[in-house]
C-alpha positions as CSV (number, residue, x, y, z in Angstrom):
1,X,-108.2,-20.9,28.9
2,X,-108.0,-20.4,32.0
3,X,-109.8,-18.6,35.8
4,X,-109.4,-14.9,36.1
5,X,-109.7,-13.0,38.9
6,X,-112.0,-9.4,38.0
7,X,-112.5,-5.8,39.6
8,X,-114.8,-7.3,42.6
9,X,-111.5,-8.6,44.6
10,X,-109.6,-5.3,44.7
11,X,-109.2,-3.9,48.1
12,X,-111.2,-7.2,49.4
13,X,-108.7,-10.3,48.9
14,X,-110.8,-12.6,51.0
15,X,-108.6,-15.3,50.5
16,X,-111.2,-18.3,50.3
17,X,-110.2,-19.2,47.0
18,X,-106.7,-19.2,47.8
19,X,-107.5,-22.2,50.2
20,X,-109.7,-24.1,48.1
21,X,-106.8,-23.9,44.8
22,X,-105.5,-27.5,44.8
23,X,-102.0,-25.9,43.0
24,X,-101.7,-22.6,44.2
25,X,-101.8,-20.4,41.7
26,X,-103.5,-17.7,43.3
27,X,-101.2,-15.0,44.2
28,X,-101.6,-12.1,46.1
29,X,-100.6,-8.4,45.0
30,X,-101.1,-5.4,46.9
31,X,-104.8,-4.8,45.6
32,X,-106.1,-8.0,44.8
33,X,-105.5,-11.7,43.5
34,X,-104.3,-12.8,40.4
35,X,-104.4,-16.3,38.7
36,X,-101.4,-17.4,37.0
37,X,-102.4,-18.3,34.0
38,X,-99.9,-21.3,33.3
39,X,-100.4,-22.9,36.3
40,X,-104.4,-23.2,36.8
41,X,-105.3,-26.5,35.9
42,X,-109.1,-24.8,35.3
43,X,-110.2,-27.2,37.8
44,X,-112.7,-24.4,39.2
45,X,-112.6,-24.9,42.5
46,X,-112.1,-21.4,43.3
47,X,-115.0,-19.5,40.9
48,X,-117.9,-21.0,44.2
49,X,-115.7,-20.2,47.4
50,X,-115.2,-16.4,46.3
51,X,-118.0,-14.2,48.4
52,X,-117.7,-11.1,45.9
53,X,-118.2,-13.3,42.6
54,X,-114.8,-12.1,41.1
55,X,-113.8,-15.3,39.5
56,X,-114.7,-16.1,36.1
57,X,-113.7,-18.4,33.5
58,X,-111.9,-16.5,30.5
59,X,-114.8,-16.7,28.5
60,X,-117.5,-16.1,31.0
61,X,-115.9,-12.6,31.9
62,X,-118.1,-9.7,31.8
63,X,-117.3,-7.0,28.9
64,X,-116.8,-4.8,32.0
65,X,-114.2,-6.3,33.4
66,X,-112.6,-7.9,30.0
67,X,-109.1,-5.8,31.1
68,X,-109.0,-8.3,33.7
69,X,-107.8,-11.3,31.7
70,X,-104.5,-9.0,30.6
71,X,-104.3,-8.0,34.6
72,X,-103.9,-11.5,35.6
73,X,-101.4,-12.1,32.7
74,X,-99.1,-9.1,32.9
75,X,-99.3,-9.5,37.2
76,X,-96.7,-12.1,36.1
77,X,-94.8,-10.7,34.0
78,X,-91.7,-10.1,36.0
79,X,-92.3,-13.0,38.3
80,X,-92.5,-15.6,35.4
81,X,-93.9,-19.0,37.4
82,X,-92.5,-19.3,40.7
83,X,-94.3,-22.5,40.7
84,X,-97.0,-21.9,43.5
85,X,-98.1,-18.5,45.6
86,X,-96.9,-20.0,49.3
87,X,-93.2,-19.8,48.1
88,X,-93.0,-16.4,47.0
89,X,-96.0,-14.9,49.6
90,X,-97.4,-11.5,48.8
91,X,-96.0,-9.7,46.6
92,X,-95.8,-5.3,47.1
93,X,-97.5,-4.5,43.6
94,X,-100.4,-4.5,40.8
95,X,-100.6,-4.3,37.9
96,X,-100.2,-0.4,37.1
97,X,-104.0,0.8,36.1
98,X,-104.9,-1.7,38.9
99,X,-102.8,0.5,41.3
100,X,-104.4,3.7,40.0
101,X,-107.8,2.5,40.9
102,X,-109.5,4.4,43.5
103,X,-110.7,2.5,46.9
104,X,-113.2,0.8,46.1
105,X,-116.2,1.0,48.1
106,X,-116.9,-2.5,50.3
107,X,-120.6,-2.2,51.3
């Protein structure tokens, strides 16, 4: 099990839960965040410190946003486990149905 990151980060990114992840596995695509799930420790640090409530635990995610938990998985993909976000920085890509999104709306 592991943190997931769900459709109230795209087009926000606010970063605080990048800075509170002791292990940095919070990685930044063009959208939104993603969670690599290998390298969370499920500490939790992040799920408080996010301002649009987009963190979940896998279980805890709402049937909504189930998609998400895949997201997060296939973000990595290609990028297999660089071993910490600060290394690699932001990466120029979603996931693809995360790229088709439309803006979503901030209020």
């Amino acid at each position: 099990m592991t943190y997931v990151i769900a459709q109230p980060c795209v087009d926000v990114m606010d970063k605080a839960c990048v800075e509170e992840c002791p292990v940095d596995c919070i990685y930044e695509g063009k959208r939104t965040l993603y969670i690599h799930p290998d390298e969370c420790v499920d500490c939790g640090a992040c799920e408080p410190v996010c301002p649009v409530e987009a963190i979940f635990y896998e279980d805890d995610v709402p049937d909504e946003w189930i998609d998400y938990i895949d997201a997060n998985v296939a973000f990595f993909d290609d990028l297999g486990s660089p071993g910490g976000a600060e290394a690699i920085g932001p990466q120029d890509f979603d996931v693809p149905w995360i790229s088709e999104l439309p803006p979503q709306n901030q209020e």
